[in-house]
Biopython code that builds the backbone (N, CA, C, O; Angstrom):
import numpy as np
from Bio.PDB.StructureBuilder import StructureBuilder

atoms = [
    (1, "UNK", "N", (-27.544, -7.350, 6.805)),
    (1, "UNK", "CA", (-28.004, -6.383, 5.834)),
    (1, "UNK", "C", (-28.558, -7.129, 4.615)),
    (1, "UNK", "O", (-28.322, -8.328, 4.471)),
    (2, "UNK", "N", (-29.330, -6.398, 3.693)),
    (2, "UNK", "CA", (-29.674, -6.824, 2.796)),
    (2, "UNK", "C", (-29.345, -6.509, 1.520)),
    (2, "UNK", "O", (-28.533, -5.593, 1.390)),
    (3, "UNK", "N", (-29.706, -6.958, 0.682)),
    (3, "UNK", "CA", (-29.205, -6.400, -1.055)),
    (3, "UNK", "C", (-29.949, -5.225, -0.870)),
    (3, "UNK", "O", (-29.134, -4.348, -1.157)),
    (4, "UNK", "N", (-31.449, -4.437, -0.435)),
    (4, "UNK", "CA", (-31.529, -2.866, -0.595)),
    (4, "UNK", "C", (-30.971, -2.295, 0.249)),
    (4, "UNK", "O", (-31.492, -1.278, 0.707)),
    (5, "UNK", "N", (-29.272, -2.923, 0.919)),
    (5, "UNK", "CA", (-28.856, -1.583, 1.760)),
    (5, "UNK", "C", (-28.258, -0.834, 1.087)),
    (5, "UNK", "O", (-27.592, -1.095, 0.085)),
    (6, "UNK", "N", (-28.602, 1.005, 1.999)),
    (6, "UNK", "CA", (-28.030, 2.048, 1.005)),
    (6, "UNK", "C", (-26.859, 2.670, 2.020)),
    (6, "UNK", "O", (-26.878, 3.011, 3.202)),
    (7, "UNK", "N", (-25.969, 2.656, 1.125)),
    (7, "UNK", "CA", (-25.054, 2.910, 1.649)),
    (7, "UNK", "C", (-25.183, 5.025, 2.406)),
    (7, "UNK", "O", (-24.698, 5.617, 3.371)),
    (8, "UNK", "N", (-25.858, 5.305, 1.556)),
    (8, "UNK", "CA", (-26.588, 6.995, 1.877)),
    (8, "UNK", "C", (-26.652, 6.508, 2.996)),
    (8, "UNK", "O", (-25.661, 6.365, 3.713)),
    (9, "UNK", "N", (-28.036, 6.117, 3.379)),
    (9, "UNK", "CA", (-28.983, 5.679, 4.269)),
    (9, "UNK", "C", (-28.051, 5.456, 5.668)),
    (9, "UNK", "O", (-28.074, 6.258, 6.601)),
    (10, "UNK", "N", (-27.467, 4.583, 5.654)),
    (10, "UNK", "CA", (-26.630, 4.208, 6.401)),
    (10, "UNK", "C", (-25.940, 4.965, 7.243)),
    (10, "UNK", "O", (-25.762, 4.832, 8.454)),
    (11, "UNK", "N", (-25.377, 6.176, 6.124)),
    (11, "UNK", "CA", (-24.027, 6.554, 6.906)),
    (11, "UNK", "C", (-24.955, 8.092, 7.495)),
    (11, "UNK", "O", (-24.449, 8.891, 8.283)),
    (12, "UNK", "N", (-26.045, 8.209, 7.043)),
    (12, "UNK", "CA", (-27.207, 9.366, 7.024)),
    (12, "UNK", "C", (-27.471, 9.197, 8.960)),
    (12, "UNK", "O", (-27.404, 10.036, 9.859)),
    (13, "UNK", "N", (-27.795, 7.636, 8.965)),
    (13, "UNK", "CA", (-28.323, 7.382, 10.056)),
    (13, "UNK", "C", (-27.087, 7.313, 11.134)),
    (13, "UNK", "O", (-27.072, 8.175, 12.012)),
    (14, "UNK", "N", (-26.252, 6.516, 11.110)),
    (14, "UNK", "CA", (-24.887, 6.169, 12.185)),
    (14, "UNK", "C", (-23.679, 6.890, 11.684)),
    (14, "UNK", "O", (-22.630, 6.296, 11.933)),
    (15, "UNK", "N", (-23.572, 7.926, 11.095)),
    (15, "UNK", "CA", (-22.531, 8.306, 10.210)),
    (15, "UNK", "C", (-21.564, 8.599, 11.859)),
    (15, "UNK", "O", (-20.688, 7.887, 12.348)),
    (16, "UNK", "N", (-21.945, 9.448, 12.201)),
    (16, "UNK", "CA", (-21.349, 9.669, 13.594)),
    (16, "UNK", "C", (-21.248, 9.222, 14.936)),
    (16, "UNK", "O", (-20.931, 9.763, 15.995)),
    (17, "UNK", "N", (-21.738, 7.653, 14.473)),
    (17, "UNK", "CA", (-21.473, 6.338, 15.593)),
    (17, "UNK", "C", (-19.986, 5.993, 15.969)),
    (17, "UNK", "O", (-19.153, 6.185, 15.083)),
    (18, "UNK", "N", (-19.616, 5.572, 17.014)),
    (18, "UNK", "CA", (-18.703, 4.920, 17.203)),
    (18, "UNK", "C", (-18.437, 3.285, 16.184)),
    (18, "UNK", "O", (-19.318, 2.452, 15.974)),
    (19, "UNK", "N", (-17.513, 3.237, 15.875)),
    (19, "UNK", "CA", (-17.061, 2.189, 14.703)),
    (19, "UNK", "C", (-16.196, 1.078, 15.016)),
    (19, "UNK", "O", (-15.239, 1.320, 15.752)),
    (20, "UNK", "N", (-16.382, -0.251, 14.531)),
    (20, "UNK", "CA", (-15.058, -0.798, 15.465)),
    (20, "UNK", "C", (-15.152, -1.823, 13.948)),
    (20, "UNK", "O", (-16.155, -2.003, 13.258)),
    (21, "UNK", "N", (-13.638, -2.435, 13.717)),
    (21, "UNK", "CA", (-13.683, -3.313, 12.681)),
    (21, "UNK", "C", (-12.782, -4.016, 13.304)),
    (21, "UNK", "O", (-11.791, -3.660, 13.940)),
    (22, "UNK", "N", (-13.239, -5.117, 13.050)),
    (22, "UNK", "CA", (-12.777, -6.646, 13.094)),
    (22, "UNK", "C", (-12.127, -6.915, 11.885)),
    (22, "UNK", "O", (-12.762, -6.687, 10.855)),
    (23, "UNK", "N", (-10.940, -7.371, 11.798)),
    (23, "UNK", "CA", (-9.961, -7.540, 10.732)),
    (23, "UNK", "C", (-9.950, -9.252, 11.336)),
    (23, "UNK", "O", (-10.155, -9.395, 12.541)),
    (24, "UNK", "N", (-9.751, -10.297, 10.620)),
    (24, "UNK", "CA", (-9.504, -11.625, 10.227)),
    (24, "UNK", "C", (-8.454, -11.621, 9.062)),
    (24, "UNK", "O", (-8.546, -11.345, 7.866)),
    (25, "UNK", "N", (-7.047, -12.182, 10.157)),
    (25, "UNK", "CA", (-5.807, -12.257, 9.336)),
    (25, "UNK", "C", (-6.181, -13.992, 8.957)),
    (25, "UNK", "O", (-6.330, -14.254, 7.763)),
    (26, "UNK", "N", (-6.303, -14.959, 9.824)),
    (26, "UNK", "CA", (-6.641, -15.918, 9.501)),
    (26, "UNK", "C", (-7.408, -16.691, 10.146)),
    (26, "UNK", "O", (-8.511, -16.257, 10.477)),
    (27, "UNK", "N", (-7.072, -17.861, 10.445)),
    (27, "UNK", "CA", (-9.013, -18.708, 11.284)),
    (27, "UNK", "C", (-8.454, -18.260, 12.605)),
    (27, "UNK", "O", (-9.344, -18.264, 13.455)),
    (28, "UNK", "N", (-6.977, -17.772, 13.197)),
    (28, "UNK", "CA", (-6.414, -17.909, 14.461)),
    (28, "UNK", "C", (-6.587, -16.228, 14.834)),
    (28, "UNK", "O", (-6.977, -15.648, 15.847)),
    (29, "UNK", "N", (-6.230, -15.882, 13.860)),
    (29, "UNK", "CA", (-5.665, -14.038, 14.305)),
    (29, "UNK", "C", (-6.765, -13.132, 13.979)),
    (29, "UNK", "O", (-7.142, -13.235, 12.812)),
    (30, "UNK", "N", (-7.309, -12.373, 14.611)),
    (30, "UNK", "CA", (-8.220, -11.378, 14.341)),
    (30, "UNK", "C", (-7.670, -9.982, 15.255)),
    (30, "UNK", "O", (-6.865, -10.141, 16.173)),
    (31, "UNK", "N", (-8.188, -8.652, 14.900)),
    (31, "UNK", "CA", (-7.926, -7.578, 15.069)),
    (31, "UNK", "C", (-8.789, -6.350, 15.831)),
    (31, "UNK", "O", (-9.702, -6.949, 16.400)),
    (32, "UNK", "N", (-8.836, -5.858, 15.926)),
    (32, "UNK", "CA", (-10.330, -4.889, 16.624)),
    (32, "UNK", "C", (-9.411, -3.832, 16.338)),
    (32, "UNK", "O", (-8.183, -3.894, 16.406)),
    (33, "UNK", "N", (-10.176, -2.775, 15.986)),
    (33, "UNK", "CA", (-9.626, -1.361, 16.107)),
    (33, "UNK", "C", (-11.201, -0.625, 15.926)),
    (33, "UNK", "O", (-11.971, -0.891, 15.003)),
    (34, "UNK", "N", (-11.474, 0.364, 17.045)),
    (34, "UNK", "CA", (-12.325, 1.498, 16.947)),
    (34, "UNK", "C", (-12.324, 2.675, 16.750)),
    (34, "UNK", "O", (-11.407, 3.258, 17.328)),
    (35, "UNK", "N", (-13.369, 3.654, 15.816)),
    (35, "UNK", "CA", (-12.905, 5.055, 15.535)),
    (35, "UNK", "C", (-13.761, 5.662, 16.051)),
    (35, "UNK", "O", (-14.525, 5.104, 16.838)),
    (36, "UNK", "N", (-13.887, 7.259, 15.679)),
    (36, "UNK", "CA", (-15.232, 7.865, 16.843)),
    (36, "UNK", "C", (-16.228, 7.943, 15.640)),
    (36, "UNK", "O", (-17.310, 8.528, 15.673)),
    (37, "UNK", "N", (-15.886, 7.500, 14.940)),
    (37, "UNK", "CA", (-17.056, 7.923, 13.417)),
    (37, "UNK", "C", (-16.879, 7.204, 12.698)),
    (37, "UNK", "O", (-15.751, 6.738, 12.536)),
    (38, "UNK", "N", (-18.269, 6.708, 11.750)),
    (38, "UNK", "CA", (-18.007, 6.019, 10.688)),
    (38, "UNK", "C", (-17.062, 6.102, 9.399)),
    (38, "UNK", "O", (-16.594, 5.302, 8.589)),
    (39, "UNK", "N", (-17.028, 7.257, 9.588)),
    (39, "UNK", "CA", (-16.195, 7.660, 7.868)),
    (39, "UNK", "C", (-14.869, 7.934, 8.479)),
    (39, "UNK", "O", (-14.081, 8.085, 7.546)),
    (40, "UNK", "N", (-14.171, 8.088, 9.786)),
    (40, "UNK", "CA", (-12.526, 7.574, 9.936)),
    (40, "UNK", "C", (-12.444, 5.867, 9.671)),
    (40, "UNK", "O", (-11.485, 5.263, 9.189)),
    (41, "UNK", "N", (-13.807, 5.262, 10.158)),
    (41, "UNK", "CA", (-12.976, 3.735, 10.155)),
    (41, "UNK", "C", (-12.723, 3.297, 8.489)),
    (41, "UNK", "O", (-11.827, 2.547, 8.101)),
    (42, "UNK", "N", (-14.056, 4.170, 7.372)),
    (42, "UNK", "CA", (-13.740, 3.669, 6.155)),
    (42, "UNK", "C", (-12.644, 4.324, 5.408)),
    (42, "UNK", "O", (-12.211, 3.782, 4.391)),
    (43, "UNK", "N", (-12.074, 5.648, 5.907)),
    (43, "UNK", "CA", (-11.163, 5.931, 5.318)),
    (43, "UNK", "C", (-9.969, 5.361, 5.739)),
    (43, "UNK", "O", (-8.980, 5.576, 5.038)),
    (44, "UNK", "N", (-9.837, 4.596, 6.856)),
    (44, "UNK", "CA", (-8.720, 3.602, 7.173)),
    (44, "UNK", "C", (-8.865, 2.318, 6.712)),
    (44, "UNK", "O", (-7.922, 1.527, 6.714)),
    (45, "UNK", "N", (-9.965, 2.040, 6.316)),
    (45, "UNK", "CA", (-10.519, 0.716, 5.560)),
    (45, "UNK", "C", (-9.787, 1.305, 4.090)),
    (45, "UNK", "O", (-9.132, 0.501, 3.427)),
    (46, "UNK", "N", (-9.897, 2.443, 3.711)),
    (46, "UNK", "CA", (-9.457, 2.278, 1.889)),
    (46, "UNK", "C", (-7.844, 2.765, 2.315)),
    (46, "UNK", "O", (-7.059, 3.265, 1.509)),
    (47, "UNK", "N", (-7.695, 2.633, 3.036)),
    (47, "UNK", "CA", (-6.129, 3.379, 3.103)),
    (47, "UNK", "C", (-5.059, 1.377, 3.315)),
    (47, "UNK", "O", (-3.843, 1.417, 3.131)),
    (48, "UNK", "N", (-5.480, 0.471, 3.541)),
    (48, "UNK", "CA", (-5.128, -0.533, 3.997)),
    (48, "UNK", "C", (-4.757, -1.611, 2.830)),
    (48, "UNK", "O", (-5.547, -2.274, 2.159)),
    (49, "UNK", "N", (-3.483, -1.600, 2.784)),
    (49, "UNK", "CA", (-2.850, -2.343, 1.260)),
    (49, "UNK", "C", (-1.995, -3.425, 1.940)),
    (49, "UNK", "O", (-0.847, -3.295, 2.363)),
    (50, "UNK", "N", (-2.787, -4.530, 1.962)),
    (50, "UNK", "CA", (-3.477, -5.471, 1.492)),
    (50, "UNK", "C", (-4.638, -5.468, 2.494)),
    (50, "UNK", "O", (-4.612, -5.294, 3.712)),
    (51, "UNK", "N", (-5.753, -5.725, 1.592)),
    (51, "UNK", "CA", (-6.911, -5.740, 2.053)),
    (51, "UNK", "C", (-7.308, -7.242, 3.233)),
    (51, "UNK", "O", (-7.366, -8.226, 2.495)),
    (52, "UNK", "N", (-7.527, -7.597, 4.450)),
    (52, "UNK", "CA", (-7.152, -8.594, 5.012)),
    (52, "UNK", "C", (-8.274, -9.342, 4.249)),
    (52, "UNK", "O", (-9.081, -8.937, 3.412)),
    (53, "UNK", "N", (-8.064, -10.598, 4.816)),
    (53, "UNK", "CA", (-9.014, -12.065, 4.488)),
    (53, "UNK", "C", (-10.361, -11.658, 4.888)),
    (53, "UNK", "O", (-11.170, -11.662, 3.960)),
    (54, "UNK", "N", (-10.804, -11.310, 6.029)),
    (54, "UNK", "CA", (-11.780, -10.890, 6.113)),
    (54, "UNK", "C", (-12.334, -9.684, 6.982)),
    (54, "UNK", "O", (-11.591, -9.358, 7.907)),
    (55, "UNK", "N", (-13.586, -8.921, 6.834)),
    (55, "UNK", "CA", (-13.607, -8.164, 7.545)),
    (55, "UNK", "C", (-15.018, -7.718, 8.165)),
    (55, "UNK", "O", (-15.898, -7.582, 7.314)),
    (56, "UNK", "N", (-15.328, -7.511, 9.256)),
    (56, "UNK", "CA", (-16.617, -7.247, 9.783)),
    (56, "UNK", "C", (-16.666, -5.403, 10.788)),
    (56, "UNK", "O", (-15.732, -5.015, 11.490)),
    (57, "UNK", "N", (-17.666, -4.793, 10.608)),
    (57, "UNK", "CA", (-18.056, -4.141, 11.009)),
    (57, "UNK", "C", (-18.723, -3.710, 11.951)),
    (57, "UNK", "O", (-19.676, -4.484, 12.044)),
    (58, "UNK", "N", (-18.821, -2.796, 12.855)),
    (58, "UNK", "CA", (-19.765, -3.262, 13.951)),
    (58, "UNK", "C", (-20.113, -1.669, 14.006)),
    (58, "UNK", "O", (-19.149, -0.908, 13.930)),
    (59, "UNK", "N", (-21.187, -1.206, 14.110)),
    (59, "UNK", "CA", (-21.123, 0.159, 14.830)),
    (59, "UNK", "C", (-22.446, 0.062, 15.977)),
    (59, "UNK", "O", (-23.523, -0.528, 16.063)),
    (60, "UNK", "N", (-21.551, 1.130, 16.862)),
    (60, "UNK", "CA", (-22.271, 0.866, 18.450)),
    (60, "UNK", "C", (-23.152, 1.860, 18.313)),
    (60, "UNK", "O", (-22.798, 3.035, 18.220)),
    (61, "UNK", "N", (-24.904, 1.303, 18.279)),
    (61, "UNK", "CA", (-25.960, 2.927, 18.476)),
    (61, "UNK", "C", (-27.166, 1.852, 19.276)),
    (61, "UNK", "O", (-27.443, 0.663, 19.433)),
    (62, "UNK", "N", (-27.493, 2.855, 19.529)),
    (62, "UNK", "CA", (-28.669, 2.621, 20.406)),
    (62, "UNK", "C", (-28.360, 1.310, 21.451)),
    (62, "UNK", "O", (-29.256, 0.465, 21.424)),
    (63, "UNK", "N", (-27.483, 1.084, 22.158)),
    (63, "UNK", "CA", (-27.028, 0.597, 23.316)),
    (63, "UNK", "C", (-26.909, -1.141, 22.270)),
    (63, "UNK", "O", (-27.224, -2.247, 22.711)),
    (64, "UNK", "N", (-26.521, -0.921, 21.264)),
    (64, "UNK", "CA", (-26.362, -2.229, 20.702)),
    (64, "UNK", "C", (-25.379, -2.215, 19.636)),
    (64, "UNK", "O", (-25.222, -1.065, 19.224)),
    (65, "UNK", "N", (-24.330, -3.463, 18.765)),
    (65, "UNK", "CA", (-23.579, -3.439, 17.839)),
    (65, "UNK", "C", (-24.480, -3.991, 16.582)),
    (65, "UNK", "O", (-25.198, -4.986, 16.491)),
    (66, "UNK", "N", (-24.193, -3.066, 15.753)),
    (66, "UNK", "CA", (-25.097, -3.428, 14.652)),
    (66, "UNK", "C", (-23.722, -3.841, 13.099)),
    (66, "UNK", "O", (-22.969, -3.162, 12.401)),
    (67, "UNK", "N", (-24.069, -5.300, 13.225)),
    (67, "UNK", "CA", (-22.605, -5.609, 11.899)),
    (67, "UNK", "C", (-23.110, -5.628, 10.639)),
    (67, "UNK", "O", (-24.231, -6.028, 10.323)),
    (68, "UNK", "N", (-22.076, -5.091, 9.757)),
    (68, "UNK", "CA", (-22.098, -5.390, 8.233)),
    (68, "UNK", "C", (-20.962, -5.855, 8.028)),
    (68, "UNK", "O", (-19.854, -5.594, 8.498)),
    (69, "UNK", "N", (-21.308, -6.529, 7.326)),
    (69, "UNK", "CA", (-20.337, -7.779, 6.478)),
    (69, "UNK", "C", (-19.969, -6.823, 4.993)),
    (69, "UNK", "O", (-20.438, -5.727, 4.688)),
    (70, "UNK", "N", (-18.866, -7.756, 4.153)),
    (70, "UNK", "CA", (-18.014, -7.575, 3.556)),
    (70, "UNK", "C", (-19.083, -6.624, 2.160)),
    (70, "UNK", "O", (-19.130, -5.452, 1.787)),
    (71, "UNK", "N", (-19.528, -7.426, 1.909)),
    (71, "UNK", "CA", (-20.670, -6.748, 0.598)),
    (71, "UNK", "C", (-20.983, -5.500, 1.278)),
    (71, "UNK", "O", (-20.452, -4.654, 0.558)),
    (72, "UNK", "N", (-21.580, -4.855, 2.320)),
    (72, "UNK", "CA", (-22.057, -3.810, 2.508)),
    (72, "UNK", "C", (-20.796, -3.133, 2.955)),
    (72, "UNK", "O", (-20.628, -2.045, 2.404)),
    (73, "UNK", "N", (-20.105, -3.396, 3.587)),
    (73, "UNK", "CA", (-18.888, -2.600, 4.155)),
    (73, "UNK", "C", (-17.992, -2.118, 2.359)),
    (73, "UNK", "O", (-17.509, -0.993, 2.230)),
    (74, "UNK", "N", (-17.935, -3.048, 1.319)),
    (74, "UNK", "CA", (-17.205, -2.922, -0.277)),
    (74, "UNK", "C", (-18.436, -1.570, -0.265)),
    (74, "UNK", "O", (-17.845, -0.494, -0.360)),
    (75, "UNK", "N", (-19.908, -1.407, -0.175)),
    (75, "UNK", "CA", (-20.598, -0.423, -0.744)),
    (75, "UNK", "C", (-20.511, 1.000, -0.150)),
    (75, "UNK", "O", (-20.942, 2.008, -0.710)),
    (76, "UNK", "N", (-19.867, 0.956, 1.120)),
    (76, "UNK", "CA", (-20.084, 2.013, 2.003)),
    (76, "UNK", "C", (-18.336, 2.179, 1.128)),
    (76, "UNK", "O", (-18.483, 3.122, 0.351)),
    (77, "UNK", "N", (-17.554, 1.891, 1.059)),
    (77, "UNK", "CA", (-16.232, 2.584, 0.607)),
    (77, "UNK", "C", (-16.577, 2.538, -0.743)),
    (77, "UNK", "O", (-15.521, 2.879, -1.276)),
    (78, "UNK", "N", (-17.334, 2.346, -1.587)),
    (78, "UNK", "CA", (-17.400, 3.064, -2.930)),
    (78, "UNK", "C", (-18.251, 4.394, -2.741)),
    (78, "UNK", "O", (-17.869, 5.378, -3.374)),
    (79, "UNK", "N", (-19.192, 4.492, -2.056)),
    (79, "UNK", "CA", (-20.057, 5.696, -2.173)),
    (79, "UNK", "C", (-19.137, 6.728, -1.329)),
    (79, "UNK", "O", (-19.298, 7.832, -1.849)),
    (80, "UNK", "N", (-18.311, 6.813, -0.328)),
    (80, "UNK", "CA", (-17.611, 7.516, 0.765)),
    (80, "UNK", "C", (-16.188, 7.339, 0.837)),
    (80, "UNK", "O", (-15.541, 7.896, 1.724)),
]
sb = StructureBuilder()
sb.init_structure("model")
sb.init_model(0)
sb.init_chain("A")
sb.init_seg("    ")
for serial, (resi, resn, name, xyz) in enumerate(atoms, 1):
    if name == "N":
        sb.init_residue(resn, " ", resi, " ")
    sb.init_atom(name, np.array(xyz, "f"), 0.0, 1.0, " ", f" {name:<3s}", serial, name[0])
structure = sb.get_structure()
């Protein structure tokens, strides 16, 4: 993604994609969990105290995974 991604835009277009986040506890441990929609995985993204080390996004459309990284995934849970 880029610095003009909109977080609107985004959730306008895949809002009702299948969602999967990759949680990174550390360089060894990572996580997967999928939702049926974008806005369950971010409301389980702001519900999550402590926020892990790292985190990636993936949502499945058009027969492909399309990721956002940490900056765009922080913009999609401020606007939603």
């Amino acid at each position: 993604m880029s610095e003009n991604f909109s977080a609107r835009e985004t959730f306008a277009i895949y809002g009702e994609c299948a969602t999967t986040i990759t949680f990174i506890r550390d360089e060894f441990v990572t996580e997967e969990k999928t939702f049926p929609t974008m806005q369950d995985a971010i409301d389980y993204l702001k519900a999550i105290d402590p926020t892990p080390r790292g985190i990636v996004l993936h949502i499945r459309a058009h027969g492909r995974d399309i990721p956002f990284d940490r900056d765009n995934i922080a913009k999609l849970m401020r606007e939603f």
